[in-house]
PyMOL CGO cylinders between C-alpha atoms (Angstrom):
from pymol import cmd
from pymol.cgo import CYLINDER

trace = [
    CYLINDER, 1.93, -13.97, -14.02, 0.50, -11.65, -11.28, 0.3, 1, 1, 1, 1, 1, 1,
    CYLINDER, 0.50, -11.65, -11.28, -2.36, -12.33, -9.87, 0.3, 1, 1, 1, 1, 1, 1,
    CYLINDER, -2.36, -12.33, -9.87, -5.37, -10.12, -9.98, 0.3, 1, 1, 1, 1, 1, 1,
    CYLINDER, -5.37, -10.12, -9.98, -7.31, -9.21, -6.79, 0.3, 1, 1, 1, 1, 1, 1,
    CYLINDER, -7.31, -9.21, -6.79, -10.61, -7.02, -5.84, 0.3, 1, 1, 1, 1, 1, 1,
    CYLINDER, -10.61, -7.02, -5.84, -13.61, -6.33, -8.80, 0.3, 1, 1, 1, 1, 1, 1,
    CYLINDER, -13.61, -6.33, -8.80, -13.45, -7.36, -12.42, 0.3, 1, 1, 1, 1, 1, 1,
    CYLINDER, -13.45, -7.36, -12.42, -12.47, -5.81, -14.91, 0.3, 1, 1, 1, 1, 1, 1,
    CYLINDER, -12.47, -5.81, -14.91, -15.53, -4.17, -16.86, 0.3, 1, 1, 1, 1, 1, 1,
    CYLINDER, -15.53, -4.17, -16.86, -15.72, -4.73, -20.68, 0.3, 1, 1, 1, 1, 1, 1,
    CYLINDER, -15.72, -4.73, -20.68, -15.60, -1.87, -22.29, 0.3, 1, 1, 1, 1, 1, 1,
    CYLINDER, -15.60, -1.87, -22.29, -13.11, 0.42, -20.01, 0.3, 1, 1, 1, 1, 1, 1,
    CYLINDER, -13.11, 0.42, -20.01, -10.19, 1.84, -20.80, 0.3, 1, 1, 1, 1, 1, 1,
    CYLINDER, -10.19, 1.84, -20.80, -7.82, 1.49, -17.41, 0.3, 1, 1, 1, 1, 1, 1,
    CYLINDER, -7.82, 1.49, -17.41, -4.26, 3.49, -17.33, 0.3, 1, 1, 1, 1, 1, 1,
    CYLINDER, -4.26, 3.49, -17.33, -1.50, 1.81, -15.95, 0.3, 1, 1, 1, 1, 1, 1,
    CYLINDER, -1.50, 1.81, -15.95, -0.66, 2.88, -12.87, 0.3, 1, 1, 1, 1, 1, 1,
    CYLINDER, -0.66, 2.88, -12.87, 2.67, 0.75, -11.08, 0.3, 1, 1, 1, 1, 1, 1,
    CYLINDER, 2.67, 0.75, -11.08, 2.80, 1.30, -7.35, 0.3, 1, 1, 1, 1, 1, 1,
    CYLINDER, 2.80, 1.30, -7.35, 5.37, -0.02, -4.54, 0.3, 1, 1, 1, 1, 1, 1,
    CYLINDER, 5.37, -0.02, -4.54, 4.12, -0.61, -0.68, 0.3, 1, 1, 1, 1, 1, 1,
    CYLINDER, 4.12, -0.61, -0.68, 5.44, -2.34, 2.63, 0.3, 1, 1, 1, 1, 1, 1,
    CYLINDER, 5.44, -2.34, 2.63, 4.55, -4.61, 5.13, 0.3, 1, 1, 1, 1, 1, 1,
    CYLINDER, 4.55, -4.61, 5.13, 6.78, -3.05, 7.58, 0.3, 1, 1, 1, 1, 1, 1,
    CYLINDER, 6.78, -3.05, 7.58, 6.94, -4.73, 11.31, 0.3, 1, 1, 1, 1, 1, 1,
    CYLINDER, 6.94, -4.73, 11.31, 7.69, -3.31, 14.37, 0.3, 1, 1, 1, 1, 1, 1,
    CYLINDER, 7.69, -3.31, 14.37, 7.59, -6.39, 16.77, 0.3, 1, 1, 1, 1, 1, 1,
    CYLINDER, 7.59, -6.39, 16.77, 4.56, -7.80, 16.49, 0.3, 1, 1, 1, 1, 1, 1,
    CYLINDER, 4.56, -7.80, 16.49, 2.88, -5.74, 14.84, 0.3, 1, 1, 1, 1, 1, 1,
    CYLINDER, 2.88, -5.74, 14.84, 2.53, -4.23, 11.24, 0.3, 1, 1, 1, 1, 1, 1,
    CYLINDER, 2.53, -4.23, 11.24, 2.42, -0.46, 10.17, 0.3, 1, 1, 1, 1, 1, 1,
    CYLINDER, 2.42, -0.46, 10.17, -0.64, 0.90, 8.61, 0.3, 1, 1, 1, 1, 1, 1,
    CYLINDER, -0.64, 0.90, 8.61, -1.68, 4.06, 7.37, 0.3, 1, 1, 1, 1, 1, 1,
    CYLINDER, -1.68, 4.06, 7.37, -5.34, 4.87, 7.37, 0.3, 1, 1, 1, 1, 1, 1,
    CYLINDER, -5.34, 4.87, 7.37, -6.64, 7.25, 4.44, 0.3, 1, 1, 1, 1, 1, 1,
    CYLINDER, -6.64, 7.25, 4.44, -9.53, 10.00, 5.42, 0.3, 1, 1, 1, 1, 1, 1,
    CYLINDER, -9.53, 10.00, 5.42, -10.67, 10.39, 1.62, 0.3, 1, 1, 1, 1, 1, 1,
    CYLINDER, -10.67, 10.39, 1.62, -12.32, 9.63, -1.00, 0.3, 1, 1, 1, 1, 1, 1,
    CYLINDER, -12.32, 9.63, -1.00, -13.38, 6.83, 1.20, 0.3, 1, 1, 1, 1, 1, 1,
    CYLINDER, -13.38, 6.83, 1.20, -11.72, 5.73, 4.70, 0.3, 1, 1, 1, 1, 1, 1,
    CYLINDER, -11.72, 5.73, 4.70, -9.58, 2.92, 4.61, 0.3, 1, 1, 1, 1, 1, 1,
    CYLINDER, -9.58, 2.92, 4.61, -6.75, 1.20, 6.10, 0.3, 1, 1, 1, 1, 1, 1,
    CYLINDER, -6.75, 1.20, 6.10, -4.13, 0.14, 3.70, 0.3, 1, 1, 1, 1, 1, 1,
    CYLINDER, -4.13, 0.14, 3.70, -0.34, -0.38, 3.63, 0.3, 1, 1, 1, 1, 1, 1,
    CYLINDER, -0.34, -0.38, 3.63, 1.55, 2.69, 3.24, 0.3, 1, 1, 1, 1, 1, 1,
    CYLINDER, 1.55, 2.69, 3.24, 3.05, 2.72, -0.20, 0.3, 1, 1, 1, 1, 1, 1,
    CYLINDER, 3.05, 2.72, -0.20, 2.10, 4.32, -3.62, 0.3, 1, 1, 1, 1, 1, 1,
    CYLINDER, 2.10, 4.32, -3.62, 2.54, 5.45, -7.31, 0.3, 1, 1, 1, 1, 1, 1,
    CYLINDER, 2.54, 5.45, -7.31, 5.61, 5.38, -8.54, 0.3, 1, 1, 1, 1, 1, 1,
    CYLINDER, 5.61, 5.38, -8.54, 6.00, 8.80, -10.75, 0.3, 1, 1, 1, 1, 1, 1,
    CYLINDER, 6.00, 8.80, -10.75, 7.71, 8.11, -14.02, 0.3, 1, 1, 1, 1, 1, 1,
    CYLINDER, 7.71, 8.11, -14.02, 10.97, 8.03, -13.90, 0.3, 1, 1, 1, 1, 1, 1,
    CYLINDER, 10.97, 8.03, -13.90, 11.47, 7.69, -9.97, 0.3, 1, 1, 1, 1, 1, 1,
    CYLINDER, 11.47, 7.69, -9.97, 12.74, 4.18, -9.01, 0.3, 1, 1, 1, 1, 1, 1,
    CYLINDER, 12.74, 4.18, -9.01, 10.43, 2.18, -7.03, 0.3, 1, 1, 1, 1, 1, 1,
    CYLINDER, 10.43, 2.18, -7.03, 12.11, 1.72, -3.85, 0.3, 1, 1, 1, 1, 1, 1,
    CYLINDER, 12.11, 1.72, -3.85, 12.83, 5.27, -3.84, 0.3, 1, 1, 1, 1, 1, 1,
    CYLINDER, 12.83, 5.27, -3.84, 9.05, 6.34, -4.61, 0.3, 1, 1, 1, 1, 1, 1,
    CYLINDER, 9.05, 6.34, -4.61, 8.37, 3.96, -1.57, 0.3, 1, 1, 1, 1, 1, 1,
    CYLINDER, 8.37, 3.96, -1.57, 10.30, 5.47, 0.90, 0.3, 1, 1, 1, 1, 1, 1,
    CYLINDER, 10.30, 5.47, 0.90, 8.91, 8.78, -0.31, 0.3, 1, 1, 1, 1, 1, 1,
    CYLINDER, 8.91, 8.78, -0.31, 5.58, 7.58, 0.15, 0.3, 1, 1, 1, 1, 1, 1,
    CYLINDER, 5.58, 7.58, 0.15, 5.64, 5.72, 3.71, 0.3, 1, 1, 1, 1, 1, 1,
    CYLINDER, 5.64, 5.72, 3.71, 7.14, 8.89, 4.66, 0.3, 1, 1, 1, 1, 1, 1,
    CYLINDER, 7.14, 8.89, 4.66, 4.17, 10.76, 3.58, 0.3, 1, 1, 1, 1, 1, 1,
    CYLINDER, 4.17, 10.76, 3.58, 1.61, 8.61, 4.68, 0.3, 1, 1, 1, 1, 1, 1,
    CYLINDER, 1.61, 8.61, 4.68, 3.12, 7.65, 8.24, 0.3, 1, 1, 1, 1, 1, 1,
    CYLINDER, 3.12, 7.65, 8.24, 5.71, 10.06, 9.25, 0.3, 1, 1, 1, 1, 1, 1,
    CYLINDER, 5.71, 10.06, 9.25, 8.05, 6.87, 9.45, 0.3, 1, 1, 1, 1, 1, 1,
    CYLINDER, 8.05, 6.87, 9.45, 11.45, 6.10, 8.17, 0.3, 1, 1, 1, 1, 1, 1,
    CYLINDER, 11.45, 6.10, 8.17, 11.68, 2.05, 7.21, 0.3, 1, 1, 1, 1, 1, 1,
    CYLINDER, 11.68, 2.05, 7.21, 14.10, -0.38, 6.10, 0.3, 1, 1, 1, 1, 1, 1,
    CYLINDER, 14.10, -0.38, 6.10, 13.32, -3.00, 3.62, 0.3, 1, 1, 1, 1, 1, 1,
    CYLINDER, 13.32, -3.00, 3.62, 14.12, -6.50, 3.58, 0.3, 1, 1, 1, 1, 1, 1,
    CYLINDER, 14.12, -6.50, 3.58, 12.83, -7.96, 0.26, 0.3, 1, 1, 1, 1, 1, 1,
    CYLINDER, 12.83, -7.96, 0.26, 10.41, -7.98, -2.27, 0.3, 1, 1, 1, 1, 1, 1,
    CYLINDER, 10.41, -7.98, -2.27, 7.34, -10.51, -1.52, 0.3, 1, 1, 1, 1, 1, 1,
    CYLINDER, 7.34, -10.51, -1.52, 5.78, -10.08, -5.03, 0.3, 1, 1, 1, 1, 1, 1,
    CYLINDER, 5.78, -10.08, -5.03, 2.84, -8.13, -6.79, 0.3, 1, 1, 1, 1, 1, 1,
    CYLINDER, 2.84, -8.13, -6.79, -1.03, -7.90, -7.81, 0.3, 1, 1, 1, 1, 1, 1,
    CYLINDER, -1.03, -7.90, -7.81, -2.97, -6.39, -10.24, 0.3, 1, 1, 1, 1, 1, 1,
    CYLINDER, -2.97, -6.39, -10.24, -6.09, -4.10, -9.45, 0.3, 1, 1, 1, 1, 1, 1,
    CYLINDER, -6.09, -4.10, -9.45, -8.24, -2.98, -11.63, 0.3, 1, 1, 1, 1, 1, 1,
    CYLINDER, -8.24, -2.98, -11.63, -10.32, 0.07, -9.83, 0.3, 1, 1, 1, 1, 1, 1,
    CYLINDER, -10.32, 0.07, -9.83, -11.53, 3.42, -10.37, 0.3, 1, 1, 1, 1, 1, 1,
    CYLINDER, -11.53, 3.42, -10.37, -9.45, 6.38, -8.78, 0.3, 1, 1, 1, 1, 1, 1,
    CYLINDER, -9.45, 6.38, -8.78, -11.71, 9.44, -7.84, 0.3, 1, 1, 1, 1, 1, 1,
    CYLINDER, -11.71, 9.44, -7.84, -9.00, 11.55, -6.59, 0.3, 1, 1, 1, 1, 1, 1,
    CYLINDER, -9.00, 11.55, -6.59, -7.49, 11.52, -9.89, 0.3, 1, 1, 1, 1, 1, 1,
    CYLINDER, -7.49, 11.52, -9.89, -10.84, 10.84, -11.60, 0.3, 1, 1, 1, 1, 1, 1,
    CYLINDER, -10.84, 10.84, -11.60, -8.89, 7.53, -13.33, 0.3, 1, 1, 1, 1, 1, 1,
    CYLINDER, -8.89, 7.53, -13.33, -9.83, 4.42, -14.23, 0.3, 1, 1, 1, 1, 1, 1,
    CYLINDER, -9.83, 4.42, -14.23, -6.16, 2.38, -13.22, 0.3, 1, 1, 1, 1, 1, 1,
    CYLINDER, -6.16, 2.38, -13.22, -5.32, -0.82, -13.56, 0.3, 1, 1, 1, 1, 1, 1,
    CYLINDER, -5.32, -0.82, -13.56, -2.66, -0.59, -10.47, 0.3, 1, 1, 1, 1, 1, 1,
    CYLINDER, -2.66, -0.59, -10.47, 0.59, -3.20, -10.28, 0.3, 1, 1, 1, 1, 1, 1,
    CYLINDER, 0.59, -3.20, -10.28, 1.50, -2.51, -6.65, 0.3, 1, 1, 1, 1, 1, 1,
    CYLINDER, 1.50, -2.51, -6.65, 4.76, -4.48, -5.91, 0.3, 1, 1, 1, 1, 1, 1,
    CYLINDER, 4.76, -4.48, -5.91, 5.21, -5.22, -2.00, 0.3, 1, 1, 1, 1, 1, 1,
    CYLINDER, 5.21, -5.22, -2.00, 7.95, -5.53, 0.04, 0.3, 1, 1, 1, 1, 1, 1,
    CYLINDER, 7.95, -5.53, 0.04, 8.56, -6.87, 3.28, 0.3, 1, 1, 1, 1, 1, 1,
    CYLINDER, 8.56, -6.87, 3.28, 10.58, -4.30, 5.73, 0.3, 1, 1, 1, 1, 1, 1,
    CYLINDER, 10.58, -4.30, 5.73, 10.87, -2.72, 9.48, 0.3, 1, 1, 1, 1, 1, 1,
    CYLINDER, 10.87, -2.72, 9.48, 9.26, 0.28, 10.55, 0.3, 1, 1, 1, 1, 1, 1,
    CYLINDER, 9.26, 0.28, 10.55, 12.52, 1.52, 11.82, 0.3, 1, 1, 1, 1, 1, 1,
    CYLINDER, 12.52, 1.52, 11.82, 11.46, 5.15, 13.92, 0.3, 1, 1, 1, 1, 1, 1,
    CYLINDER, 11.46, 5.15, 13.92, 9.07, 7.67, 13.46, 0.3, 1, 1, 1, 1, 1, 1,
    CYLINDER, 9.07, 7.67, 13.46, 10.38, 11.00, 12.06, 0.3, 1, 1, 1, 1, 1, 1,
    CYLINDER, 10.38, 11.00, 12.06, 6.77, 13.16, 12.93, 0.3, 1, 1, 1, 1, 1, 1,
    CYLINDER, 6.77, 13.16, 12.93, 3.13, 13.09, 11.79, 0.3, 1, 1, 1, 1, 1, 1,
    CYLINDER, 3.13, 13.09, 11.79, 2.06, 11.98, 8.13, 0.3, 1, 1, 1, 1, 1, 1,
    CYLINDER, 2.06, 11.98, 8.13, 2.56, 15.29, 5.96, 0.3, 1, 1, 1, 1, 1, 1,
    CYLINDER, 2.56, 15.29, 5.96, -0.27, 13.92, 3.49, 0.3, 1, 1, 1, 1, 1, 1,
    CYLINDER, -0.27, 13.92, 3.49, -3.47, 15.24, 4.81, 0.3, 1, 1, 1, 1, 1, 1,
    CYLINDER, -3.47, 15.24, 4.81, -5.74, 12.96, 5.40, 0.3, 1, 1, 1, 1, 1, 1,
    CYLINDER, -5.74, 12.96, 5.40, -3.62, 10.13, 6.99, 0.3, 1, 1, 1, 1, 1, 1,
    CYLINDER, -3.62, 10.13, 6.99, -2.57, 8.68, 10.26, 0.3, 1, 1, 1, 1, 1, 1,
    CYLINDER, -2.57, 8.68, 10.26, -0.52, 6.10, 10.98, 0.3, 1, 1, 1, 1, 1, 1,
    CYLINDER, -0.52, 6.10, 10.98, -1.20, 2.81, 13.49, 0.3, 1, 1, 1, 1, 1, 1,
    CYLINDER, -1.20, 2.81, 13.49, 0.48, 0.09, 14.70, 0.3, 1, 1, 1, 1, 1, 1,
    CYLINDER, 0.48, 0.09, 14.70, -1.59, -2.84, 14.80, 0.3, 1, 1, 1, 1, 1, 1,
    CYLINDER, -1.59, -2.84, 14.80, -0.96, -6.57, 15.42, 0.3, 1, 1, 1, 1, 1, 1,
    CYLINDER, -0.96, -6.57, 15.42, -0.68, -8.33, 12.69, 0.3, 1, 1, 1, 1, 1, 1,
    CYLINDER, -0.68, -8.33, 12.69, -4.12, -10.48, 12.84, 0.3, 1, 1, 1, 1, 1, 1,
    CYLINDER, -4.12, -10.48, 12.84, -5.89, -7.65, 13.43, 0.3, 1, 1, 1, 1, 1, 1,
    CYLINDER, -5.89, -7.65, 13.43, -4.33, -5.81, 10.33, 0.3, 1, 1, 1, 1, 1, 1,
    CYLINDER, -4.33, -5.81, 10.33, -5.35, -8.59, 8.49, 0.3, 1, 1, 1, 1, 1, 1,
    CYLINDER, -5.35, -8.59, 8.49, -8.86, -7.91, 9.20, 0.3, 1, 1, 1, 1, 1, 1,
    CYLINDER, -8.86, -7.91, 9.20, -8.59, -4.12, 8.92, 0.3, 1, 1, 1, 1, 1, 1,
    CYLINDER, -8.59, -4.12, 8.92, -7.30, -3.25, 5.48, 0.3, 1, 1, 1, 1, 1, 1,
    CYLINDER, -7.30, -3.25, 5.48, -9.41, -2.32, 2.62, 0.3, 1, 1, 1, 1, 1, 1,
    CYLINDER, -9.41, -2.32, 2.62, -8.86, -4.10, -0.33, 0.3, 1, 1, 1, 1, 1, 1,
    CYLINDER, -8.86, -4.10, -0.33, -7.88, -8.07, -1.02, 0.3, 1, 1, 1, 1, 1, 1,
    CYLINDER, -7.88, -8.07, -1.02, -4.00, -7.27, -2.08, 0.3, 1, 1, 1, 1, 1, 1,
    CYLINDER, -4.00, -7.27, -2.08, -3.24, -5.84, 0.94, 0.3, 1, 1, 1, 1, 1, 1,
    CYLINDER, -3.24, -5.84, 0.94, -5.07, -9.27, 2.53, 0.3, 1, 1, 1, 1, 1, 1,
    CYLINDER, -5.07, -9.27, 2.53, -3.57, -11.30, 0.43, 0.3, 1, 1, 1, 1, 1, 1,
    CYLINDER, -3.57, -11.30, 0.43, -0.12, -10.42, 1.83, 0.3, 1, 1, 1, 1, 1, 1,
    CYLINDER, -0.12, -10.42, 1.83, -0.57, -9.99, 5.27, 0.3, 1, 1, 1, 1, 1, 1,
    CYLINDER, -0.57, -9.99, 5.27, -2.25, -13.36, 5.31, 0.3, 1, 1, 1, 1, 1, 1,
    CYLINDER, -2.25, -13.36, 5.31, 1.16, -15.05, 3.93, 0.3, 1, 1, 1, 1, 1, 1,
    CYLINDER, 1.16, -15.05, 3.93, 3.17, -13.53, 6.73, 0.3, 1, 1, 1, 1, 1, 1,
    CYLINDER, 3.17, -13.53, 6.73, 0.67, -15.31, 9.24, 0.3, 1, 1, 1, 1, 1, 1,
    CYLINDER, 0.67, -15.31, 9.24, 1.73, -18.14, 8.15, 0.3, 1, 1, 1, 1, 1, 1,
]
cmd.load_cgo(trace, "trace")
């Protein structure tokens, strides 16, 4: 089963699918995040939607690239959680399986090419504290371990 994290789900509202794939990825000591302008700023893990028919791992390495300019290398898969959340910029009510994997942040290729983004490397503790939504937490926290 895979867990559920962040608000509940409200009685009464349709939510669309939406899988997603996204990376702790390490650079020494610290962890790679992107941080997202709009609808609301946030620090997350880079990672996103997978579009139907794309493979997961492949929509992830589309997506860090987009979000941090970085090229990564993956290690393994650390698991997944549910969230159920509204999504303005697609005006969507999702409920979002975002699978995570654990990789390296292996060399920056240039800025983020999605607008709205920047990418930081932050120790890991501190990340912890930084991004937006329990998932993301939930994950980091493990690694601290």
């Amino acid at each position: 089963m895979i867990p559920r994290v962040g608000e509940r789900v409200r009685a009464g509202q349709a939510y669309t699918s939406r899988p997603g794939a996204y990376a702790v990825l390490l650079r020494g000591r610290d962890v790679l995040l992107t941080h997202q302008d709009a609808p609301a700023p946030e620090f997350q893990l880079p990672g996103g939607g997978v579009d139907p028919g794309e493979h997961p791992i492949a929509a992830l390495h589309r997506e860090v690239w987009e979000e941090t300019g970085w090229k990564m290398a993956l290690k393994r898969r650390l698991g997944a959680f549910r969230r159920f959340t509204y999504m303005p910029e697609y005006d969507l009510w999702a409920e979002k399986v975002c699978t995570v994997y654990l990789g390296q942040a292996v060399r920056r290729l240039g800025p983020p090419v999605e607008e709205g983004h920047t990418a930081h490397l932050v120790p890991l503790p501190l990340a912890v504290e930084m991004v937006g939504n329990d998932g993301d937490r939930m994950f980091l926290r493990r690694l601290m371990r």
